[in-house]
C-alpha positions in Angstrom: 0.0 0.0 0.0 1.2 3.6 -1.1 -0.4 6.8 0.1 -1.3 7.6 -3.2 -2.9 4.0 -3.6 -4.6 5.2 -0.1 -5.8 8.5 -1.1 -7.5 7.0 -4.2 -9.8 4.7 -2.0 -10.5 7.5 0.6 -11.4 9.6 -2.2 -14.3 7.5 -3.2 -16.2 7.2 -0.1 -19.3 8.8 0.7 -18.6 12.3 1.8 -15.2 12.2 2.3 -13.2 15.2 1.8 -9.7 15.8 1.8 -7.7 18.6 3.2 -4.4 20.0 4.4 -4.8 21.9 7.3 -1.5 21.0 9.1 0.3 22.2 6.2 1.0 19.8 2.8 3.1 17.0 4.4 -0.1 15.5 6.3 -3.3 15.3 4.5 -6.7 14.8 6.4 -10.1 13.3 5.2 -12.9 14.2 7.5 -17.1 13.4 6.7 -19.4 16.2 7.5 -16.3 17.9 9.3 -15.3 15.0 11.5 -11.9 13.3 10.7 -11.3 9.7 10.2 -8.1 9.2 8.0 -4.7 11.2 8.4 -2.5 10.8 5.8 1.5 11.3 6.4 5.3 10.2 6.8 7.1 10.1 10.4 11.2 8.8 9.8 10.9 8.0 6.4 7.8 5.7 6.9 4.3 6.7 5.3 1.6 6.0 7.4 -2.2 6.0 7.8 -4.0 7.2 11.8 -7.5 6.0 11.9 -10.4 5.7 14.5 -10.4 2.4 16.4 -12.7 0.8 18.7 -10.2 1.2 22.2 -10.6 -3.2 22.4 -9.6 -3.2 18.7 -6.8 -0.5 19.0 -5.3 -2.8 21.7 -5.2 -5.8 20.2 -3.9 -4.6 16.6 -1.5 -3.2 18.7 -0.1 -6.2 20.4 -0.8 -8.5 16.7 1.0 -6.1 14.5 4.2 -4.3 14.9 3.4 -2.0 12.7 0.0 -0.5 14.3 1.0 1.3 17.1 -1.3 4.0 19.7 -2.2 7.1 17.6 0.8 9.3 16.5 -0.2 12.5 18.2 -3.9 11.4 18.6 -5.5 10.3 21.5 -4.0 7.2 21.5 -7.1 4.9 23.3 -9.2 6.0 20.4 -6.9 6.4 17.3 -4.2 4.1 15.9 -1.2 4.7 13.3 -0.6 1.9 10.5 2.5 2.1 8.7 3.2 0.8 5.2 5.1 -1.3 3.9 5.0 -3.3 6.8 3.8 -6.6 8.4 0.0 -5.2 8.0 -1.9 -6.7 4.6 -3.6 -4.2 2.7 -6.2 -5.4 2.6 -6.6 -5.3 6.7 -5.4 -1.1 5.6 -8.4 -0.9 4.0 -11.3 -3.0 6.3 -9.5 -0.3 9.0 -9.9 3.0 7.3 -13.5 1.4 6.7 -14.1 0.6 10.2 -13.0 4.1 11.0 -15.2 5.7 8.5 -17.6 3.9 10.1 -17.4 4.6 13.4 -16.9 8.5 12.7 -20.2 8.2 10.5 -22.2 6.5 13.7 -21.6 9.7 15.4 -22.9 12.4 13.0 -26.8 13.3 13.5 -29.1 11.6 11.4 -30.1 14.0 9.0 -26.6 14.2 8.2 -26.2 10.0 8.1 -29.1 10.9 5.3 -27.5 12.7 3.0 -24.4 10.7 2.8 -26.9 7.7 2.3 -26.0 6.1 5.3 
């Protein structure tokens, strides 16, 4: 997984918006002005912070070397995946899902509406 290969999928879901606010090395895709992707590089490694149920956070954690607490998130609710790493992409993916997901259960419904949710 690249973060271009990343940014393509983000791109295509529901709602999702991208944006630079911390300047252009980190880019951030929010829903209805709530972010669940973070998009950037830390030593070299690109990487991906997304929303995580705290049980699941742990336990990707402690499975994967390369999922660690949230860079510079809260790290019980957020977790970092780096690429290029010992995490399939396709498990990259179902977690920028999940995230979306989770980020989405917590907008009103009128706004779950109009993203079709």
């Amino acid at each position: 997984m690249t973060t271009s290969e990343l940014e393509r999928y983000l791109d295509q879901m529901m709602g999702a918006s991208a944006s630079q606010p911390f300047g252009p090395e980190a880019t951030v895709y929010k829903i209805k002005d709530k972010m669940f992707a973070l998009l950037a590089a830390r030593e070299g490694r690109d990487y991906v912070t997304l929303k995580a149920k705290p049980e699941d956070g742990e336990i990707l954690s402690e499975q994967f070397r390369d999922i660690t607490p949230g860079y510079h998130m809260n790290k019980r609710h957020w977790i970092t995946v780096y690429f290029a790493g010992d995490v399939e992409d396709s498990l990259i993916i179902d977690l920028c899902e999940q995230s979306y997901a989770l980020v989405a259960s917590k907008l009103t419904k009128v706004q779950r509406q109009s993203l079709g949710l």
